[in-house]
Each structure stands twice: as structure tokens, then as C-alpha cells.
Backbone as CSV, one residue per row, in Angstrom:
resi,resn,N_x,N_y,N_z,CA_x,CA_y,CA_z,C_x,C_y,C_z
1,UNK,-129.040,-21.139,-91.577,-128.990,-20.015,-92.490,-128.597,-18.717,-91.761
2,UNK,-129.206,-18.419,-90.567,-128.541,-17.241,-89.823,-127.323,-17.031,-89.206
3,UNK,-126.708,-18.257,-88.937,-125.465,-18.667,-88.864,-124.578,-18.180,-90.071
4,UNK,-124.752,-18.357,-90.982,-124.063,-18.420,-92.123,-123.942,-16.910,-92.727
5,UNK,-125.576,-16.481,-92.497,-125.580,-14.532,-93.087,-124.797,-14.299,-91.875
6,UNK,-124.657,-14.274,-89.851,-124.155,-13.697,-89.104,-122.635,-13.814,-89.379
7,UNK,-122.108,-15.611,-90.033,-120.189,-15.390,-89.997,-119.809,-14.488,-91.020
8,UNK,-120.497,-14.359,-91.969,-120.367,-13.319,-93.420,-120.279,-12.259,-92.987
9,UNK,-121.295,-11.506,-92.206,-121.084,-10.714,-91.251,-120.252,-10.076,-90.949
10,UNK,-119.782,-11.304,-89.928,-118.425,-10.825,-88.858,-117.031,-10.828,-90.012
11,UNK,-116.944,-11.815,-90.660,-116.022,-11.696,-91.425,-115.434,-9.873,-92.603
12,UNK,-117.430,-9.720,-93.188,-116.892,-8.765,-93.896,-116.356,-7.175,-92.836
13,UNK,-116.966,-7.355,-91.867,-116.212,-6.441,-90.545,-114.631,-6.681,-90.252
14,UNK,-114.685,-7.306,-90.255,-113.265,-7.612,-90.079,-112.443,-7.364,-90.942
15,UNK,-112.614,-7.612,-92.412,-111.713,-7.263,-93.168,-111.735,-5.918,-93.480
16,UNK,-113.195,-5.444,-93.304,-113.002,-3.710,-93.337,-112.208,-3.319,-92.517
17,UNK,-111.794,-3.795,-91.089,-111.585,-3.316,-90.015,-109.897,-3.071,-90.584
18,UNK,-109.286,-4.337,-90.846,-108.153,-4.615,-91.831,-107.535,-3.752,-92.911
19,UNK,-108.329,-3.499,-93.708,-108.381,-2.990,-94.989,-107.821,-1.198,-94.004
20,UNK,-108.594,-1.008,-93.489,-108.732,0.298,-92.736,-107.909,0.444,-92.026
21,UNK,-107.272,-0.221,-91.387,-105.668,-0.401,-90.559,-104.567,-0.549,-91.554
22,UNK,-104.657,-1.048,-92.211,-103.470,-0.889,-93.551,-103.321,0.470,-93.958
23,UNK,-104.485,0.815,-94.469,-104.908,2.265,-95.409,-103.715,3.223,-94.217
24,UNK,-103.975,3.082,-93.214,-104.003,3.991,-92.244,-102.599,3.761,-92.081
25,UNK,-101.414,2.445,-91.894,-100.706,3.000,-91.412,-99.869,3.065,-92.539
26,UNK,-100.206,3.108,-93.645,-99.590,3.769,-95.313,-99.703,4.699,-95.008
27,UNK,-101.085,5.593,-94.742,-100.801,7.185,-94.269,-100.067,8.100,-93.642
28,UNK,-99.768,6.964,-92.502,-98.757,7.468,-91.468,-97.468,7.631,-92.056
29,UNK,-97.109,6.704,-92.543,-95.711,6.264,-93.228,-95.561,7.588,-94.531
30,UNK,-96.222,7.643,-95.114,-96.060,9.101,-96.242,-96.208,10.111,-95.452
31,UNK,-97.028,10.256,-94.319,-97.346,11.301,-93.567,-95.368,11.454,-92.940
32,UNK,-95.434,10.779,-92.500,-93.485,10.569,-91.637,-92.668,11.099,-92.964
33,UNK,-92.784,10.204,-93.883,-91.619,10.875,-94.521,-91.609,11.932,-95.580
34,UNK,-92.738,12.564,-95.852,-92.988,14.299,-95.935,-92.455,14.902,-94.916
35,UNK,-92.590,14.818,-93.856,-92.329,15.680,-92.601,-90.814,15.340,-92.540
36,UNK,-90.294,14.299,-92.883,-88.893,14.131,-92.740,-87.748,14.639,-94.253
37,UNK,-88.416,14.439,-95.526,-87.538,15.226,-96.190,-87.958,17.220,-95.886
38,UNK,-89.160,17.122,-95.681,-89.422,18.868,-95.480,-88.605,19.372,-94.433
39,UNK,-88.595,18.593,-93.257,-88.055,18.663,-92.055,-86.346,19.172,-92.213
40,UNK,-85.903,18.206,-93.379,-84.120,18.412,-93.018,-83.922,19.398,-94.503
41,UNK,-85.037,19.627,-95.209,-84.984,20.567,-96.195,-84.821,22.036,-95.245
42,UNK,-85.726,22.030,-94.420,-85.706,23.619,-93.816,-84.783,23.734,-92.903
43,UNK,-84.389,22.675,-92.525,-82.981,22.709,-91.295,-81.806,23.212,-92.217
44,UNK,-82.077,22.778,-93.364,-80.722,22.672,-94.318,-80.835,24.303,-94.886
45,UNK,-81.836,24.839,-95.103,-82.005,26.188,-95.485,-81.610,26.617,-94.801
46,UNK,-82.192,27.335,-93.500,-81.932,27.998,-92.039,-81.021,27.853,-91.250
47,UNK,-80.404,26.783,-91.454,-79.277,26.997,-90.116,-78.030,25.531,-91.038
48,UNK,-78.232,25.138,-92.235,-77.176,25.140,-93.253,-76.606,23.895,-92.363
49,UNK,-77.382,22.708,-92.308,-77.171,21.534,-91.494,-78.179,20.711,-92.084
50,UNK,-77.494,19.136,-91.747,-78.027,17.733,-92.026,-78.511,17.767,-91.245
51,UNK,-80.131,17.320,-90.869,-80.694,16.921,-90.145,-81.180,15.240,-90.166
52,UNK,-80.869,14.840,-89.104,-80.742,13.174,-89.153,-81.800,12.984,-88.384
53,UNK,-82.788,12.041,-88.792,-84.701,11.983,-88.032,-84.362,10.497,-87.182
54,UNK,-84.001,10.438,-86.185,-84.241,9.059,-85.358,-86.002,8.605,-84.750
55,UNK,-86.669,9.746,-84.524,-87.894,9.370,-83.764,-89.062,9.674,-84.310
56,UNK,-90.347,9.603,-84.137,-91.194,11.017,-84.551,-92.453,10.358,-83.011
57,UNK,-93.564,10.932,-83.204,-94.910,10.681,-82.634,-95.949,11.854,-83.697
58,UNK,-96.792,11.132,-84.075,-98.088,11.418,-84.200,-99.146,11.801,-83.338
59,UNK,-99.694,13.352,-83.176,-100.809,13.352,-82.999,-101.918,13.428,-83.312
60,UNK,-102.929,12.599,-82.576,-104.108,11.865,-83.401,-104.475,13.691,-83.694
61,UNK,-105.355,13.548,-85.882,-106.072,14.743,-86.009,-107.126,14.957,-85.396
62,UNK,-107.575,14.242,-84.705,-108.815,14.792,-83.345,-108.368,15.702,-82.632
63,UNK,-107.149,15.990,-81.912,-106.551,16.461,-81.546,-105.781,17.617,-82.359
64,UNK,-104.397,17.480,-83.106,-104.036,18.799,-83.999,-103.824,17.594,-85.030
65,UNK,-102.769,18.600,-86.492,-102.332,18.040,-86.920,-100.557,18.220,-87.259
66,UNK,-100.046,17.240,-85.706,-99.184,17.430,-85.953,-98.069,16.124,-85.756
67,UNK,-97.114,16.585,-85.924,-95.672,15.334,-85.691,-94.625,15.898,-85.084
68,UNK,-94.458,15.112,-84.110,-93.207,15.814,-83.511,-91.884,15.120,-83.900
69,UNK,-91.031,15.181,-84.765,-89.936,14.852,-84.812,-88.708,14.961,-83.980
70,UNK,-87.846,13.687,-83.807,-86.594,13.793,-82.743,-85.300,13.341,-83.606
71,UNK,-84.438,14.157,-83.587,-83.458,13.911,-84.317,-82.046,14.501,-84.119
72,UNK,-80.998,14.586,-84.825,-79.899,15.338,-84.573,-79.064,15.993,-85.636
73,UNK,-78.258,16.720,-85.505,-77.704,17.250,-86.457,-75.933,16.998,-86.614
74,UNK,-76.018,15.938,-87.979,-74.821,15.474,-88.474,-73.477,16.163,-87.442
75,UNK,-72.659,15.110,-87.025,-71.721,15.446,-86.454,-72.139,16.167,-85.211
76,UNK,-72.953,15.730,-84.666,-73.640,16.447,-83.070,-74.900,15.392,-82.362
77,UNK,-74.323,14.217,-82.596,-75.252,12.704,-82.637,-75.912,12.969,-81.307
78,UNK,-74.870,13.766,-80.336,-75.653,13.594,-78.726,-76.226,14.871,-78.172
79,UNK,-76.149,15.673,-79.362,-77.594,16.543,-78.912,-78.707,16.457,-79.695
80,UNK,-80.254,16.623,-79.167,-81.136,16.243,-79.728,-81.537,17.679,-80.097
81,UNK,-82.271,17.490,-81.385,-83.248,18.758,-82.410,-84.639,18.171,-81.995
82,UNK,-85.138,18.765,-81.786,-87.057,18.267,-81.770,-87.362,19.287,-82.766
83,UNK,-88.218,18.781,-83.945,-88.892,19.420,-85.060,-90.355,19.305,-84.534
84,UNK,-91.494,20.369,-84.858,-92.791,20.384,-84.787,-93.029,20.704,-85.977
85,UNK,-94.044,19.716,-86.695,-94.121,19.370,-88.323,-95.668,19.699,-88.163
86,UNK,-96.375,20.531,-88.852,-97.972,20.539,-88.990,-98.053,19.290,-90.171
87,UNK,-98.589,18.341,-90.212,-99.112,17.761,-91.775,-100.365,17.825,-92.478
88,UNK,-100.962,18.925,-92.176,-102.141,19.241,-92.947,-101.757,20.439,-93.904
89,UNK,-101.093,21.456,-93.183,-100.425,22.464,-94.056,-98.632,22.366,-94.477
90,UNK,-98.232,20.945,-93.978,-97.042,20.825,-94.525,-96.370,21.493,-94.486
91,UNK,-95.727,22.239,-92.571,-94.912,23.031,-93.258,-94.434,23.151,-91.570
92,UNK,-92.917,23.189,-91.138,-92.270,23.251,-89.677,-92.982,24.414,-89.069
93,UNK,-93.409,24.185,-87.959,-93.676,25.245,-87.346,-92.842,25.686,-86.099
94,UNK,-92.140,24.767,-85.528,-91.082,25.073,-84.619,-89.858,23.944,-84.755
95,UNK,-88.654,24.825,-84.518,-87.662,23.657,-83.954,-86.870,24.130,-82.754
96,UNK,-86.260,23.444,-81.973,-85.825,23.074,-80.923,-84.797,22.580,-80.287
97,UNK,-84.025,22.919,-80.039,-82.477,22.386,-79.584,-81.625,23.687,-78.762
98,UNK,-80.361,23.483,-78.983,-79.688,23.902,-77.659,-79.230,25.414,-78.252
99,UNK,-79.127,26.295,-77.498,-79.017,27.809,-78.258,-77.920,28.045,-79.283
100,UNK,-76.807,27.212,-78.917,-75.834,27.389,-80.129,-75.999,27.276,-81.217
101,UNK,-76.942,26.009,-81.215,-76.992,25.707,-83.076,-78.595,26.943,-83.463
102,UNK,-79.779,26.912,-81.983,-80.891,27.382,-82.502,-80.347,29.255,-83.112
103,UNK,-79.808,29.756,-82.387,-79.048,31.244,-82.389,-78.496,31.120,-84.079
104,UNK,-77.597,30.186,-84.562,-77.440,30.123,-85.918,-77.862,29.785,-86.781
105,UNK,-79.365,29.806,-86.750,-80.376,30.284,-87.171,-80.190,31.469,-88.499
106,UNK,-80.543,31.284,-89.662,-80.538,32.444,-90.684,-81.986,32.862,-90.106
């Protein structure tokens, strides 16, 4: 019998554990692509360019809440843009690239 309450146990842990790793990387995934249409929305305002998202990283919210995006801008494949995306307040807080395009800047 203790056998049987302990695998129930381990089992219903586990699937929480599961359940909770899914949840989570759905989050991530809406979390990415907010930051990626906002991302080439404000590139496209400000400096009147496609912004194309190849990379990102997450940092854990223990830490901030942020995303760093890596990407480039249409017809300029081999220079890189780095976007800094807050996702708690949804909104770029820096971008990054080479002075020509950052200077044409509105």
C-alpha cells in the first residue's frame, strides 16, 4: 500500500513538473514574438527599416525582465542590430548596431 500512495506520488510530481515546463515554454514563445513584432514595429518607425529577428536570449525574471534580440536589417544581412526588449513593460529600450544606420535614427 505505501508503495502504491509513494508511485502516485512521484508520478503526480512529475506531471506537475511537465505541465509546468510546457506552460513555461508557451510563455517564452509569446514572450519572443511580442518582442519581435514590437521590435521591427519600432525599427520600422525610427529609422524606416525591416527588421529581420534571427536570435534572441532570455533573461531569467529573477534577474531583469528582459530579451535581447539579434537580428538585421533587410538588405544589410551581414551587419548585426542587437534589440534590448523589456517584456514586462513591453516596450525597446535600446538598439544597437553600426553608426550609419544607428545616426539615422528619427
Amino acid at each position: 500500500m505505501v508503495k502504491k500512495v509513494a508511485l502516485v506520488l512521484v508520478l503526480v510530481v512529475v506531471a506537475l513538473w511537465l505541465v509546468g515546463r510546457y506552460t513555461s515554454s508557451i510563455e517564452k514563445k509569446e514572450m519572443v514574438e511580442t518582442a519581435t513584432i514590437l521590435s521591427q514595429e519600432y525599427i520600422k518607425k525610427y529609422y524606416n527599416s525591416e527588421y529581420i529577428v534571427t536570435d534572441y536570449d532570455i533573461i531569467h525574471p529573477s534577474i531583469n525582465s528582459t530579451i535581447f534580440l539579434t537580428g538585421y536589417i533587410k538588405g544589410h544581412e551581414d551587419v548585426p542590430i542587437y534589440i534590448t526588449y523589456d517584456y514586462e513593460q513591453k516596450v525597446v529600450r535600446n538598439v544597437v548596431g553600426p553608426s550609419w544606420f544607428i545616426d539615422n535614427g528619427k
